[in-house]
C-alpha positions as CSV (number, residue, x, y, z in Angstrom):
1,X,0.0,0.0,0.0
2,X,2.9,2.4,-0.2
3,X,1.8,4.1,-3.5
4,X,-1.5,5.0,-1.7
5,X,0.0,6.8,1.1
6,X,1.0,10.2,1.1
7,X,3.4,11.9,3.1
8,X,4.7,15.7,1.9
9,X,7.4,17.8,4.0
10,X,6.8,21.8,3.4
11,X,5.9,21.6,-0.2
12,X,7.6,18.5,-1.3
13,X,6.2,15.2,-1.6
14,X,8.5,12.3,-0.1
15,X,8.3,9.4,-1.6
16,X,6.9,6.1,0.3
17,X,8.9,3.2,0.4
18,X,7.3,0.8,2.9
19,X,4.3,1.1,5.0
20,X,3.5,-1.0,8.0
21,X,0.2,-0.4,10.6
22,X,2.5,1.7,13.1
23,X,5.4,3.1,10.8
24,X,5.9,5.1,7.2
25,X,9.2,4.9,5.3
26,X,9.9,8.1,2.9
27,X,13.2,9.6,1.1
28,X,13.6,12.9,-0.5
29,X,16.5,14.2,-2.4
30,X,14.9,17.9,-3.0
31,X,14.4,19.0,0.5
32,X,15.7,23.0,1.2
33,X,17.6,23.3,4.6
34,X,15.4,24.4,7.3
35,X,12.2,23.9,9.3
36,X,9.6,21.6,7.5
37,X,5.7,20.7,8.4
38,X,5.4,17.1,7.6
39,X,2.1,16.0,6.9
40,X,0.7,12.4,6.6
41,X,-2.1,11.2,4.2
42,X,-2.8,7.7,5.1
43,X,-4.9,5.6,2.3
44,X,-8.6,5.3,3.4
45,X,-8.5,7.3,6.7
46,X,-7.1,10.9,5.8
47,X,-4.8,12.9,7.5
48,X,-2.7,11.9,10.5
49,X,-2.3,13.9,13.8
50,X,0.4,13.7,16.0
51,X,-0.4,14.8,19.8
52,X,-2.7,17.9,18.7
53,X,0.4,19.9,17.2
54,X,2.1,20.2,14.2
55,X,4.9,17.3,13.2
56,X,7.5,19.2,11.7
57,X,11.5,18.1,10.7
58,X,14.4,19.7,10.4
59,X,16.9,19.8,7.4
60,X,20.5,21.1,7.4
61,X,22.9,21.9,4.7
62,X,25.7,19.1,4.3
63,X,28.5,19.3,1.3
64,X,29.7,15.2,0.5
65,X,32.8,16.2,-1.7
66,X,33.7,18.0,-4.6
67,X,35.8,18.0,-7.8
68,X,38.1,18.8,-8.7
69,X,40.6,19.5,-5.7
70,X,42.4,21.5,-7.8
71,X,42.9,23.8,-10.2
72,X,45.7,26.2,-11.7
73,X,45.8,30.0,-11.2
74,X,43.3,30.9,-13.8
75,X,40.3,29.2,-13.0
76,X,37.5,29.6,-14.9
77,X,36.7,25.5,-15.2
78,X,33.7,24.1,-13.3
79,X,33.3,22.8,-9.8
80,X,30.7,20.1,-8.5
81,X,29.7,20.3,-5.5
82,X,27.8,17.6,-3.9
83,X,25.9,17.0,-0.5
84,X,22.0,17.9,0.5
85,X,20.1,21.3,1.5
86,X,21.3,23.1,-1.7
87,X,18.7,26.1,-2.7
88,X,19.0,28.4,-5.8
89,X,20.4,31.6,-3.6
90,X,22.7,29.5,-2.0
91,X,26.1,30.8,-2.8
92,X,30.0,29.5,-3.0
93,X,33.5,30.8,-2.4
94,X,36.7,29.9,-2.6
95,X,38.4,31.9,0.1
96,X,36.9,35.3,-0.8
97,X,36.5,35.1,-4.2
98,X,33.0,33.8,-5.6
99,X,32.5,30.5,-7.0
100,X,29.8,32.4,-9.7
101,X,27.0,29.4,-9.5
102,X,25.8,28.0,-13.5
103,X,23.6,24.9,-11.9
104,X,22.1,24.4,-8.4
105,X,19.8,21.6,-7.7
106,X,18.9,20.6,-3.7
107,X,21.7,18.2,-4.0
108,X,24.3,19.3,-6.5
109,X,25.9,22.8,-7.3
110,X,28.2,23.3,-10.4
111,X,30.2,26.7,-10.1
112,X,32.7,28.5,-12.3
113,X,36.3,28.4,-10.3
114,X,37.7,32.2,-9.8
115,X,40.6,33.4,-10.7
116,X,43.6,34.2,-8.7
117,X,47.1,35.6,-8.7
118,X,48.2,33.6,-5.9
119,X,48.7,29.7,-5.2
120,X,47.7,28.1,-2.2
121,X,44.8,26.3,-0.4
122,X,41.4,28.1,-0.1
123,X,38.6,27.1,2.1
124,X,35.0,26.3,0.6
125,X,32.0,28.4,2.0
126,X,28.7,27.4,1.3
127,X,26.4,30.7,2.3
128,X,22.5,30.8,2.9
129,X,21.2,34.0,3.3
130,X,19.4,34.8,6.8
131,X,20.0,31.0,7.6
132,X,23.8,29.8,8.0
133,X,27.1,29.1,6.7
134,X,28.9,26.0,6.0
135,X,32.7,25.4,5.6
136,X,33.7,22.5,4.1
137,X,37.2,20.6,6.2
138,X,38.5,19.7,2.6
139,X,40.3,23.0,1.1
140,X,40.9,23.5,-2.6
141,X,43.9,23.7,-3.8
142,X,45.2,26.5,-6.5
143,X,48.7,25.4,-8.0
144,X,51.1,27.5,-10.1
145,X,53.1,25.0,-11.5
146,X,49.8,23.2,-13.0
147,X,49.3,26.6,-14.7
148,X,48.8,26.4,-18.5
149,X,50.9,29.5,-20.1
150,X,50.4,32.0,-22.7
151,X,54.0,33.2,-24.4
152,X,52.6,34.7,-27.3
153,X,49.5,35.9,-29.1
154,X,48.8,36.8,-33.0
155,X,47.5,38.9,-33.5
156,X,46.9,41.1,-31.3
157,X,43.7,43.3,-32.9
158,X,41.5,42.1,-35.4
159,X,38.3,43.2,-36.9
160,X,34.9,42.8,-35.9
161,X,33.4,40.4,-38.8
162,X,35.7,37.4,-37.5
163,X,37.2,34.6,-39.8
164,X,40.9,35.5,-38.5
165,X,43.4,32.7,-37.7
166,X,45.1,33.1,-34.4
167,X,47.6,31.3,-33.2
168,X,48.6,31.2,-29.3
169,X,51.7,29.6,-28.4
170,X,52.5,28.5,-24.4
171,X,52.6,25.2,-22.9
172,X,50.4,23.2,-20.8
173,X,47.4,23.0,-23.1
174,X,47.2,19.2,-23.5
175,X,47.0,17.5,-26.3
176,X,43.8,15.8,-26.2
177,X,40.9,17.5,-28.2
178,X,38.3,16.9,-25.9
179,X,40.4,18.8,-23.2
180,X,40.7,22.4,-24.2
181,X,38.1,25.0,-25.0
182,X,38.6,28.9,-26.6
183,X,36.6,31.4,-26.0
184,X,37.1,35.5,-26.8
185,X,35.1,36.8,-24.5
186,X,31.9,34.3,-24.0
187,X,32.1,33.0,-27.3
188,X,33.2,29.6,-28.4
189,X,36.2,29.2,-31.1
190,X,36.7,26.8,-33.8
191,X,40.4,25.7,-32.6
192,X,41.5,24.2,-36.1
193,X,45.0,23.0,-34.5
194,X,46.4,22.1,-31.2
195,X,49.0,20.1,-29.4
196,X,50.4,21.1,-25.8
197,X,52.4,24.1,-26.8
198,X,50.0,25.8,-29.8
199,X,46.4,26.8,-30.4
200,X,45.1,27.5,-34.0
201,X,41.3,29.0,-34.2
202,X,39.6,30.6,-36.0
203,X,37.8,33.7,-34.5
204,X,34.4,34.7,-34.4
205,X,32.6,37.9,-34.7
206,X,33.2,40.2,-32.2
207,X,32.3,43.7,-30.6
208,X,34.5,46.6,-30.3
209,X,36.4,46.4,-27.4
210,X,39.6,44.1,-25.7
211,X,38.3,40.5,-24.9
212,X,40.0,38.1,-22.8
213,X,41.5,34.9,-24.4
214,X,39.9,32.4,-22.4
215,X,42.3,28.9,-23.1
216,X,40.3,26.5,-20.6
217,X,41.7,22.9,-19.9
218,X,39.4,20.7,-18.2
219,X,41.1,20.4,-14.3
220,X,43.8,22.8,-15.1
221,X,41.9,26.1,-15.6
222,X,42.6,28.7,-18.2
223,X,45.9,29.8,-19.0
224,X,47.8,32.8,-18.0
225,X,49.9,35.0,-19.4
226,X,53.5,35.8,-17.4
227,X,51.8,38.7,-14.8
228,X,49.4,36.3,-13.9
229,X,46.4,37.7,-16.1
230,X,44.1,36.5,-18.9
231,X,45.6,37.3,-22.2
232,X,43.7,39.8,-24.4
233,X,42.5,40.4,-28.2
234,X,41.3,43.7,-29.4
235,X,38.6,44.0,-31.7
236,X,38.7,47.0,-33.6
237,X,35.9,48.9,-35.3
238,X,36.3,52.8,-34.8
239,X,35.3,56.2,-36.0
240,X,38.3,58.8,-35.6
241,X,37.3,61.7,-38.2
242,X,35.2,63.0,-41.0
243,X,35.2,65.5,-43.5
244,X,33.9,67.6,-44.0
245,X,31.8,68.8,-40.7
246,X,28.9,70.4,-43.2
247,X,26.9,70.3,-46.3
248,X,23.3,70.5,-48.0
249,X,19.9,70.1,-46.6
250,X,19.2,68.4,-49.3
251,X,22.0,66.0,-48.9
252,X,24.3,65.0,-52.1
253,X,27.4,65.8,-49.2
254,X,30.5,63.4,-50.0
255,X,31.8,62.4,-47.0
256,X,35.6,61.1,-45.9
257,X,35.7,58.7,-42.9
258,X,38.4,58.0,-41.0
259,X,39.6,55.2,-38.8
260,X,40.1,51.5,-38.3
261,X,38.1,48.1,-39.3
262,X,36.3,49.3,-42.0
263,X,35.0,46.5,-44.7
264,X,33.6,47.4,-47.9
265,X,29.7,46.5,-46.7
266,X,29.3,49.2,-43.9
267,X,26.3,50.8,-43.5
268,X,26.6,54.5,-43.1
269,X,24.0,57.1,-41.8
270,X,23.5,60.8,-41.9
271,X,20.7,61.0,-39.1
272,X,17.9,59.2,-41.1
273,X,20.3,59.4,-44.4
274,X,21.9,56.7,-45.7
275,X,25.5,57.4,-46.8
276,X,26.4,55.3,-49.7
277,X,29.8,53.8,-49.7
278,X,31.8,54.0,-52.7
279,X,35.4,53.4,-52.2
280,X,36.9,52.1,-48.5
281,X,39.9,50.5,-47.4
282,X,40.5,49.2,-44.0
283,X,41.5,52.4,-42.3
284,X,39.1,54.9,-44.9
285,X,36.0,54.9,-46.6
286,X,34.3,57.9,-49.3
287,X,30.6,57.7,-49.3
288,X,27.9,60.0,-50.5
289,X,25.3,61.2,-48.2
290,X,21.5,60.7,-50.0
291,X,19.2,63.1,-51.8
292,X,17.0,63.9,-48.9
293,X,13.9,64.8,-51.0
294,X,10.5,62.6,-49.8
295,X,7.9,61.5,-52.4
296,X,4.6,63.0,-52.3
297,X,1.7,61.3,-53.9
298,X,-1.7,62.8,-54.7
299,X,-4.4,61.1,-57.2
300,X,-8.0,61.5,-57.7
301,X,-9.5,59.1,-55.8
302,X,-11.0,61.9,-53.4
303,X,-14.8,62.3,-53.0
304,X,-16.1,64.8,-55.1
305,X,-19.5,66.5,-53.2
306,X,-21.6,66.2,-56.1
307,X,-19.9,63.8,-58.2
308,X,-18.3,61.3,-55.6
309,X,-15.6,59.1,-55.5
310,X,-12.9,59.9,-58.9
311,X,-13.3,63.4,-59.3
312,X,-11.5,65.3,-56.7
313,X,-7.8,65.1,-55.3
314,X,-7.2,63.0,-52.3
315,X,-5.2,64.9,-50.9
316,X,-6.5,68.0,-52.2
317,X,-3.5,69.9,-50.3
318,X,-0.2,68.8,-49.4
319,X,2.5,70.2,-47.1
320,X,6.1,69.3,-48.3
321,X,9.8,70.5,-48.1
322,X,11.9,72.3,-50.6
323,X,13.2,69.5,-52.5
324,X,10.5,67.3,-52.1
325,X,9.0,65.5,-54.7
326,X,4.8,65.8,-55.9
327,X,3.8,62.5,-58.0
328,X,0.3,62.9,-59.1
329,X,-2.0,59.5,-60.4
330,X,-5.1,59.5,-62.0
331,X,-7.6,56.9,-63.4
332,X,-11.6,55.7,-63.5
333,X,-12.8,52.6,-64.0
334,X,-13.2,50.8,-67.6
335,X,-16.4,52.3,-68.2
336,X,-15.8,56.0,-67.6
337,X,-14.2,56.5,-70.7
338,X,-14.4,60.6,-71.5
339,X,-12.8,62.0,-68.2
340,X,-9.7,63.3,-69.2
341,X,-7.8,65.3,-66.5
342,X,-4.7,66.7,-66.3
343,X,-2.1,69.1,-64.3
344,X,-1.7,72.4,-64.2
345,X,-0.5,74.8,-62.5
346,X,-3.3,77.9,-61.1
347,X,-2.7,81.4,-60.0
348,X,-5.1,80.2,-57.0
349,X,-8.2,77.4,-56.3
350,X,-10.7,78.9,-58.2
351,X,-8.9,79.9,-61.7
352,X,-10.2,77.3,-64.0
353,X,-7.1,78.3,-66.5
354,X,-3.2,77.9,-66.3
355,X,-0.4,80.3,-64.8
356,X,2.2,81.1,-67.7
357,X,5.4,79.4,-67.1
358,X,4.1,77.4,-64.7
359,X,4.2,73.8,-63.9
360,X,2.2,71.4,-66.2
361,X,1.9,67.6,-67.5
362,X,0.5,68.7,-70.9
363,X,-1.8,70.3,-72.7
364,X,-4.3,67.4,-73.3
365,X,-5.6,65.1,-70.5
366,X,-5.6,61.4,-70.4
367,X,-8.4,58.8,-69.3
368,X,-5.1,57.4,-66.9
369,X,-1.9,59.0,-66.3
370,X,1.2,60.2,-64.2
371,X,3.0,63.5,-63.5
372,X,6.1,64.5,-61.0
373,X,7.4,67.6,-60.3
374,X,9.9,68.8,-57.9
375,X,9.9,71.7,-55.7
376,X,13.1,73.8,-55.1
377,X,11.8,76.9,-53.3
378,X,9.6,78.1,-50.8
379,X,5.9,79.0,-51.4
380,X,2.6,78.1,-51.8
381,X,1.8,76.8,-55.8
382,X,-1.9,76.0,-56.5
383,X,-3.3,73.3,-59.6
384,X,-6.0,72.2,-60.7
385,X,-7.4,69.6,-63.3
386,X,-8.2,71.6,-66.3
387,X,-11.7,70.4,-67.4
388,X,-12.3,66.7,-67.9
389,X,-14.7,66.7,-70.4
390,X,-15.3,68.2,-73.6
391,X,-18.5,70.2,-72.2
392,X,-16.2,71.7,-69.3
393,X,-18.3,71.0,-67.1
394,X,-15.8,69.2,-64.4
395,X,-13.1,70.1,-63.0
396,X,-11.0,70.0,-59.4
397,X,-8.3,72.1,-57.9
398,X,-5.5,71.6,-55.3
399,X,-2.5,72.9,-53.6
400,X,1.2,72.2,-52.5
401,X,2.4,74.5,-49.8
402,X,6.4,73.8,-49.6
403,X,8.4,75.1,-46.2
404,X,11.9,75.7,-46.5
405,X,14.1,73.2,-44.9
406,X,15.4,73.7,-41.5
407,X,19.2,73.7,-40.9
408,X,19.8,70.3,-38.5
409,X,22.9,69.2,-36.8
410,X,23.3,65.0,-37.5
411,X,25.2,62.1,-36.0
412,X,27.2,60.1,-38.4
413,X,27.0,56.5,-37.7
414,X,28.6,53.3,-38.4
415,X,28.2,49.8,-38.6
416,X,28.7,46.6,-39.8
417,X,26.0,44.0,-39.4
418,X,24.0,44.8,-35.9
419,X,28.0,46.0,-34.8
420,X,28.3,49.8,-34.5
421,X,31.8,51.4,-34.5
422,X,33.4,52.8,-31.5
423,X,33.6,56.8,-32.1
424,X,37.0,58.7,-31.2
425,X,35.5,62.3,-30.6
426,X,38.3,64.8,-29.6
427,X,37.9,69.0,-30.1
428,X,39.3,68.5,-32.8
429,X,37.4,66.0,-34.5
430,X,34.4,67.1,-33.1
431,X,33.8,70.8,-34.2
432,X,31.7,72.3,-36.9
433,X,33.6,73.8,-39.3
434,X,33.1,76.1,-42.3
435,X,33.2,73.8,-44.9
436,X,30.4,73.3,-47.9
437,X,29.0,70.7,-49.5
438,X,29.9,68.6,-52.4
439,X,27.1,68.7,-53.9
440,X,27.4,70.2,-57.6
441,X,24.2,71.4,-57.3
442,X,24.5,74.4,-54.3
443,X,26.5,77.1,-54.7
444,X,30.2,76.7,-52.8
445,X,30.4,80.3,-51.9
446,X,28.5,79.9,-48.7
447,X,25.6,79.1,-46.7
448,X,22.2,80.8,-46.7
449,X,21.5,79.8,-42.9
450,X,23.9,80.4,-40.0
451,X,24.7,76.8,-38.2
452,X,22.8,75.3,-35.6
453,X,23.3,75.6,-31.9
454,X,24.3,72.4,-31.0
455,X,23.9,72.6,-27.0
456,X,25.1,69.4,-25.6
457,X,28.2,67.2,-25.3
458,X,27.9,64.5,-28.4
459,X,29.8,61.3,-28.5
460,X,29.2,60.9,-32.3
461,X,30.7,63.1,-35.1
462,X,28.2,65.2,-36.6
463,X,27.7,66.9,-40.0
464,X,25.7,70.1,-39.8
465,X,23.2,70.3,-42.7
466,X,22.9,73.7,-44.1
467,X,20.4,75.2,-46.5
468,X,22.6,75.8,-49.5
469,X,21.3,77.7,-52.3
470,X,19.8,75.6,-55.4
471,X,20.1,76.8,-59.0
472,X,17.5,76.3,-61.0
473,X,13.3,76.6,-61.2
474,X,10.6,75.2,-59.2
């Protein structure tokens, strides 16, 4: 009848293993240290009580061994710790340092052994918090001469994409492949090539920044280099000047970039402008900063009051930047077959005739059709339909009302992938100068709008974007 008794201590169930009329017979191998209420569901009867109060047990923490005993100066393998009353705050040292915990079951904890620049025996401590400590009789033992050593590293900085070889030379890195583990950083290598003196691997991707080398050999812990430290691998990926500091509104700029890492696939940004690349090298790149006209599109699917759907604009009015771009659509269904509009441009919304130099897709209108036009200055500039059919009886008007652009101070940045570049901003670097754009299209001879304020401390180079005259009509 064991499987039909029920005994549970706190909120674990023990599990019955012989019953008798006057005795139960659990074992439990998840019970947390401390005070426990035991209570006894007996098959057919219900719950036990013992002598009117609560029945309760008491468990304490115990450690049974661990492995390994030993380990070299750098650490960093695991340690298994067994024994009973393990819970998941429960925390390990090795003399001060902390054994950082990667599994902890009620009977088992598996930590990461710290490093330290100093051989010797260490005691184990085995914290609860608000409850107690345990110290294990059994020290571990660090040992220098067990050690594996770092003599050399190449190279020393690579880029961020990975695919380098490296090639560490030392001893004490045993020879068996199952054995030894690289990592840069927290990420696994591909060691192509090993023996006890020589690791060859090939790297992976990386952020900016110096990672550690970490060479881990199962019992030994990682190597170190002479001082007693973790040798190191920069990954470089920086930003240390561009040229020039300012250009158009209305983008075109050519930039020059500066610095270290650089493939040809970056992706480059002007604020929300994309830079295009067009020549780089591994310490420079040239690209081109994007037109940064938007596309404005209008047709004549608006609701006309009388007429209905087809013959007004949708929108009837726009709001758009100089530079910008007006695309205008039109089209009925199969059988409307004699509406014929067109653009034009108005001297305001009610004059059913064009303005005289103005803007204009033609002077015959078409069942279906397309016109673009793009707007280099300032103002308001009205349109409208010209009359759809041969009766002139229909017609609809709009307008575009174009603001001038705003001068704007933008971050450059740089990446590769999800990996942004590290930016070297010094004074020098950093400030606005009086340089213009690139861009054949503005006059060189100066700027029409005095640069931005730019009020706080940046950590990104920035390009001031200027409104620069544009030759040419509306």
């Amino acid at each position: 009848m064991t499987n039909y008794n029920t005994i549970t201590i706190g909120a674990i169930i023990c599990n019955v293993t012989e019953a008798t009329n006057t005795s139960l017979t659990c074992t439990s191998d998840v019970l947390p240290s401390g005070e426990h209420e035991v209570t006894v569901d007996v098959f057919g009867k219900g719950l036990a009580r013992y002598d009117a109060q609560n029945f309760t047990v008491h468990s304490s923490i115990q450690i049974h061994d661990f492995h390994p005993t030993c380990s070299g100066l750098g650490g960093l393998s695991n340690l298994t710790i067994t024994g009973y009353g393990f819970e998941k705050d429960s925390t390990v040292k090795l003399g001060e340092k902390i054994c950082v915990s990667r599994t902890v079951t009620s009977t088992m904890i598996v930590c990461q052994i710290p490093s330290t620049h100093f051989a010797g025996n260490v005691s184990i401590t085995l914290d609860h918090p608000g409850k107690h400590q345990v110290i294990y009789p059994v020290k571990f033992a660090y040992n220098s001469s067990t050690t594996p050593r770092v003599e050399s590293v190449y190279p020393t900085s690579v880029g961020v994409t990975g695919g380098s070889i490296m090639e560490i030379h030392g001893s004490g890195f045993n020879s068996a492949a199952k054995q030894i583990t690289l990592l840069i950083g927290d990420t696994k290598c591909n060691i192509t090539r090993h023996n006890d003196s020589l690791v060859v691997a090939e790297l992976p991707p990386c952020y900016p920044g110096r990672h550690e080398i970490k060479i881990l050999i199962i019992d030994a812990g990682a190597a170190l280099n002479k001082d007693n430290e973790l040798p190191s691998v920069e990954c470089v990926f920086e930003v240390n000047g561009v040229n020039p500091s300012s250009g158009s509104v209305y983008g075109g700029t050519t930039l020059t970039v500066t610095g270290k890492g650089f493939i040809p696939t970056l992706k480059v940004k002007a604020g929300s402008l994309d830079c295009d690349v067009t020549n780089s090298s591994d310490n420079q790149f040239i690209c081109q900063i994007g037109r940064s006209q938007a596309v404005h599109y209008i047709n004549n699917h608006g609701i006309h009051p009388n007429f209905g759907k087809y013959y007004y604009w949708k929108p009837q009015h726009v709001k758009i930047l100089v530079g910008d771009v007006v695309r205008w659509d039109w089209d009925f269904p199969f059988y409307i077959t004699t509406m014929k509009p067109r653009v034009e441009e108005t001297y305001n919304l009610t004059t059913k005739y064009g303005k005289p130099g103005g803007f204009s897709s033609g002077d015959i209108g078409s069942t279906t059709g397309s016109y673009s036009r793009q707007f280099s200055k300032a103002g308001t500039f009205f349109f409208w339909s010209g009359f759809l059919d041969s009766y002139q009886t229909t017609w609809f008007h709009g307008s575009v009302e174009v603001s001038e652009r705003v001068s704007d101070i933008a971050p450059i940045s740089v990446s590769i992938g999800e990996t942004e570049a590290t930016y070297i901003v010094n004074e020098t670097t950093n400030t606005l100068g009086n340089t213009t754009s690139m861009d054949t299209e503005a006059v060189r001879n100066g700027c029409a709008d005095a640069q931005p304020v730019f009020g706080h401390t940046c950590q990104l180079f920035r390009v001031c974007f200027l409104d620069m005259q544009i030759t040419g009509s509306n």
